[in-house]
Backbone as a ProteinNet text record, in pm:
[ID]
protein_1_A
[PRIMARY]
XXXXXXXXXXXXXXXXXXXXXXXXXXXXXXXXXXXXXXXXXXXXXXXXXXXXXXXXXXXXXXXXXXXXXXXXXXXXXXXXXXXXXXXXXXXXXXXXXXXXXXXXX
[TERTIARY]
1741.5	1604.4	1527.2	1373.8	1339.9	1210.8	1208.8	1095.2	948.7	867.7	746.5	593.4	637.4	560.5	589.5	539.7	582	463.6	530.1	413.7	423.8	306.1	296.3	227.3	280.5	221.3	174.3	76.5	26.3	-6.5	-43.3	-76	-217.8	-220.9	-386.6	-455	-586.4	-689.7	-731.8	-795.5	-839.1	-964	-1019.8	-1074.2	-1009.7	-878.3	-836.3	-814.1	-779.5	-749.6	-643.7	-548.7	-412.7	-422.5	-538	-551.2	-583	-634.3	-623.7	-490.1	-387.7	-279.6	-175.3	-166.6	-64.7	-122.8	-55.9	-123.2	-26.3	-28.8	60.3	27.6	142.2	102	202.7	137.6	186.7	310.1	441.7	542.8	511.4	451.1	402.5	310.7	226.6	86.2	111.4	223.5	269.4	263.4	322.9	280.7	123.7	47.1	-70.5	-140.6	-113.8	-167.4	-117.6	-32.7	54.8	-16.4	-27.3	-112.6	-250.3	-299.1	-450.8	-524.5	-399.5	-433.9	-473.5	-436.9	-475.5	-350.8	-381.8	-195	-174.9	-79.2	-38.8	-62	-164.4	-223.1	-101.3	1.8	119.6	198.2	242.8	325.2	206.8	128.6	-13.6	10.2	-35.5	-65.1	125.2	188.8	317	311.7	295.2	336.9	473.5	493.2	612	611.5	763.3	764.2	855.2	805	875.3	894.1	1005.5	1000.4	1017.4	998.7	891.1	824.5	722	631.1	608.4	708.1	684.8	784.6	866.2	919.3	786.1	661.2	606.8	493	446.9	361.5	374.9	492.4	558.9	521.2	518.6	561.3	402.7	336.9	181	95.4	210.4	159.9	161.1	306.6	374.1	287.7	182.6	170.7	-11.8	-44.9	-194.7	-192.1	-114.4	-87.3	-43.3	61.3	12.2	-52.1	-175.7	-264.7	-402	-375.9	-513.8	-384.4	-354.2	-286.6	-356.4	-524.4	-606.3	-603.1	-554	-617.4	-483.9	-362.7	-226.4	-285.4	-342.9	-365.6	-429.7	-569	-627.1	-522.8	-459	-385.6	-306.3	-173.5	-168.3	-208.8	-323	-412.7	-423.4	-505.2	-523.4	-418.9	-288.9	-156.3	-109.9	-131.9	-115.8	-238	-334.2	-434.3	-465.6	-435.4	-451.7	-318.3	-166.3	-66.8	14.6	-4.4	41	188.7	180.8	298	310.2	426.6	471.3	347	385.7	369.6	446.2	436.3	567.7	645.8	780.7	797.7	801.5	740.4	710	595.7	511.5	392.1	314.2	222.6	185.3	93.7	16.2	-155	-215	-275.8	-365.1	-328.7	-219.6	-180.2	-192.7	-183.6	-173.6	-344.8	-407.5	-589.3	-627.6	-574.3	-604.8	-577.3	-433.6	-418.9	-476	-569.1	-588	-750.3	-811.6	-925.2	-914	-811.2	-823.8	-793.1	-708.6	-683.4	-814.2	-920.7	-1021.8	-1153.2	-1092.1	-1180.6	-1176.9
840.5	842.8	728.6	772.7	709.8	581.4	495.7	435.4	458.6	541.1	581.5	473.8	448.9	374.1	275.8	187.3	90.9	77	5.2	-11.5	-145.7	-226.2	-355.6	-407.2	-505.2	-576.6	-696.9	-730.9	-866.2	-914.5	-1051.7	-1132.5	-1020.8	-1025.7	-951.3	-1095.5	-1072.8	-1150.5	-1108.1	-1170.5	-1105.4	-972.7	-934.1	-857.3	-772.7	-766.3	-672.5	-572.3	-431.4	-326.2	-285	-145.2	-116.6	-105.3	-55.4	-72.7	-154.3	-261.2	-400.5	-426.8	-396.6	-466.4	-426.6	-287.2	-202.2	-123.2	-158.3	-37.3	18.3	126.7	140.8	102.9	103.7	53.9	140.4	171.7	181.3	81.3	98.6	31.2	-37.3	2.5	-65.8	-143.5	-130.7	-214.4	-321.1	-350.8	-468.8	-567.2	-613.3	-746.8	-791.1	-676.2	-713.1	-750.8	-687.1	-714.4	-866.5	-896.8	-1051.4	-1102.2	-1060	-1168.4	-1214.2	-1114.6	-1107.4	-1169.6	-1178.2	-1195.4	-1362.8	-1391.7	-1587	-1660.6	-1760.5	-1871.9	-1913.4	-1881.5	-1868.5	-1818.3	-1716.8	-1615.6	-1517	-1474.8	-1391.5	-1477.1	-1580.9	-1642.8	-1695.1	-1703.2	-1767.7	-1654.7	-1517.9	-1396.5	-1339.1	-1388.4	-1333.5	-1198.3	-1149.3	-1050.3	-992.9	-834.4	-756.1	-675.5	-600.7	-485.4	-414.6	-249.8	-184.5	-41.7	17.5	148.2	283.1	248.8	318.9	321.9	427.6	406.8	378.5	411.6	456.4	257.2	183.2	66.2	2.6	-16.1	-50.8	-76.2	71.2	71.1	-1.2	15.7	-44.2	-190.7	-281.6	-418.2	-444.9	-365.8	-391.5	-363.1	-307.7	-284.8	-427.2	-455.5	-577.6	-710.5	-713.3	-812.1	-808.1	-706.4	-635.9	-721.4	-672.9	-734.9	-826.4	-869.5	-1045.1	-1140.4	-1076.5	-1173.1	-1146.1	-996.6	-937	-863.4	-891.8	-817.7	-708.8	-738.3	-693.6	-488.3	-547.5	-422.8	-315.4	-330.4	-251.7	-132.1	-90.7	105	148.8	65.7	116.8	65.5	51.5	6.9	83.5	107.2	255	397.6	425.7	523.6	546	403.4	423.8	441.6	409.4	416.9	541.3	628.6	788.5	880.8	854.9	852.9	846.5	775.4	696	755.9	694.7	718.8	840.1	886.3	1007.1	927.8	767.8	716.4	732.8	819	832.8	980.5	1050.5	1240.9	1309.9	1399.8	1471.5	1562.6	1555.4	1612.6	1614.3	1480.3	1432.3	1496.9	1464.5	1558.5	1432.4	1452.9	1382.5	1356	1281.3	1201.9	1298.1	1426	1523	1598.2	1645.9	1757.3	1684.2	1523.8	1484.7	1436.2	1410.4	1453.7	1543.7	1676.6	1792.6	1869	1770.5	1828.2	1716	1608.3	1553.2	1615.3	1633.2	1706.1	1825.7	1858.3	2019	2009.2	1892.9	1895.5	1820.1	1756.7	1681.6	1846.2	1944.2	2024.9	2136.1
1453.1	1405.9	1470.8	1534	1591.9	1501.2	1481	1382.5	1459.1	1384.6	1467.9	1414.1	1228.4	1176	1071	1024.4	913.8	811.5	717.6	643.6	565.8	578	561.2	428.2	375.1	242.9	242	206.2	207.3	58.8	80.2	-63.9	-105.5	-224.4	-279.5	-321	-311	-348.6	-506.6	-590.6	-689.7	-693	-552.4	-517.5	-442.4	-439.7	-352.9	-407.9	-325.2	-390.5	-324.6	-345.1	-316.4	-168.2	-125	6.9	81.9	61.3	170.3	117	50.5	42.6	128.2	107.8	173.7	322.2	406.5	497.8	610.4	641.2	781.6	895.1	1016	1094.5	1193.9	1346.4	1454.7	1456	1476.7	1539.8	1670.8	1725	1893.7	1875.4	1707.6	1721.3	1636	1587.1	1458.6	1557.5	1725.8	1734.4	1760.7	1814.1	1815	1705.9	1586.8	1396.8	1404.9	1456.2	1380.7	1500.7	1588.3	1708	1666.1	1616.1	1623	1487.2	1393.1	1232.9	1242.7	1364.2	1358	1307.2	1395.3	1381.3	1206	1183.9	1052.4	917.3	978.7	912.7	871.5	939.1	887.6	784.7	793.2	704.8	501	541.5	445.9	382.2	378.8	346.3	305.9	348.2	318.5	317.4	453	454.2	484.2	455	419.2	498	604.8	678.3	609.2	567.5	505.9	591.3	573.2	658.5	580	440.7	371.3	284.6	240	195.8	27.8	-45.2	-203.8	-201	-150.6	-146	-150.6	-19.5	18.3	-87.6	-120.1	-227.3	-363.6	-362.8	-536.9	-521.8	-414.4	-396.8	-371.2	-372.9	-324.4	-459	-577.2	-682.8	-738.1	-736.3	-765.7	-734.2	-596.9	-585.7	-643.6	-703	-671.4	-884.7	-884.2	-1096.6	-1101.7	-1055.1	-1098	-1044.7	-957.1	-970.8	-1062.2	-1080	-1177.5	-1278.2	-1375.5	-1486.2	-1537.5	-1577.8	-1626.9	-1594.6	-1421.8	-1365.8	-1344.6	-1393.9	-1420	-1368.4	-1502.4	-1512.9	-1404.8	-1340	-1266.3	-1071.8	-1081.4	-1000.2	-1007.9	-1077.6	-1056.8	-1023.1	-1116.8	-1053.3	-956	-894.9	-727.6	-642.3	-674.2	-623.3	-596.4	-695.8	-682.8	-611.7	-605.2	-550.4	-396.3	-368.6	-247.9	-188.2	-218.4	-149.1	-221.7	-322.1	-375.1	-429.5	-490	-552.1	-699	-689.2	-842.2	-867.3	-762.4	-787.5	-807.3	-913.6	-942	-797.8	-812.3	-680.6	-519.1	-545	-457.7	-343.2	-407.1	-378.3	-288.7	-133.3	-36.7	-144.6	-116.3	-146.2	-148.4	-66.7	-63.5	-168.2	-212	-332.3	-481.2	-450.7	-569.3	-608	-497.4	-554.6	-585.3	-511.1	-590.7	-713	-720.2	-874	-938	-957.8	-1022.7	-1073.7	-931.3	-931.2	-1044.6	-1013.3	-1056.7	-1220.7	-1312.9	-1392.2	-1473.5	-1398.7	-1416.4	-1485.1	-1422.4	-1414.3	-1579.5
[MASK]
+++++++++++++++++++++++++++++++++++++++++++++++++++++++++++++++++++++++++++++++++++++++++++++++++++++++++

C-alpha cells in the first residue's frame, strides 16, 4: 500500500474550529507545509501526522475541548459533519449531511 495522503493535527486556539485543526495533506506536500509554516512554527503548534482519518479527527476533538470545554457538543457535531466521524456504518461526510439534512426535514 502506497501512502497517497495524511492527515494533520495542530494545537486549537480558542477560536478554532475542527477544521483549522485537522486537515489533510498531500504526502509530497507535508515538507513544504512544515517549510513554509515558519521556523518553529511545527514544534509551537504541536503538530500530529496521522494516516488516518477517524484517529486524526478524534485527537483534533481532543485537542478542540480542552481548550474550549464549553463547546463538546458542538464540536462533535461539526465532527460528523464535516468528516462524517462517528456515522453509522461508516458512512463518508457527504451521506452523513444528507442524512442529517434529511432527518432535519
Amino acid at each position: 500500500m502506497k501512502l497517497a495522503a495524511l492527515w494533520v493535527v495542530r494545537d486549537a486556539s480558542p477560536d478554532s474550529e475542527l477544521v483549522d485543526v485537522v486537515f489533510e495533506i498531500d504526502v509530497h506536500r507535508l515538507g513544504n507545509y512544515v517549510l513554509g509554516a515558519g521556523p518553529g512554527t511545527w514544534e509551537r503548534e504541536h503538530h500530529t501526522v496521522f494516516t488516518e482519518k477517524d484517529e486524526a479527527v478524534a485527537e483534533g476533538i481532543r485537542r478542540l475541548v480542552r481548550i474550549c470545554p464549553e463547546r463538546e457538543g458542538w464540536v462533535n457535531e461539526e465532527a460528523y459533519r464535516e468528516f462524517g466521524y462517528g456515522a453509522p456504518d461508516g458512512d463518508s461526510a457527504r451521506t452523513a449531511r444528507a442524512a442529517a439534512t434529511k432527518k432535519e426535514k
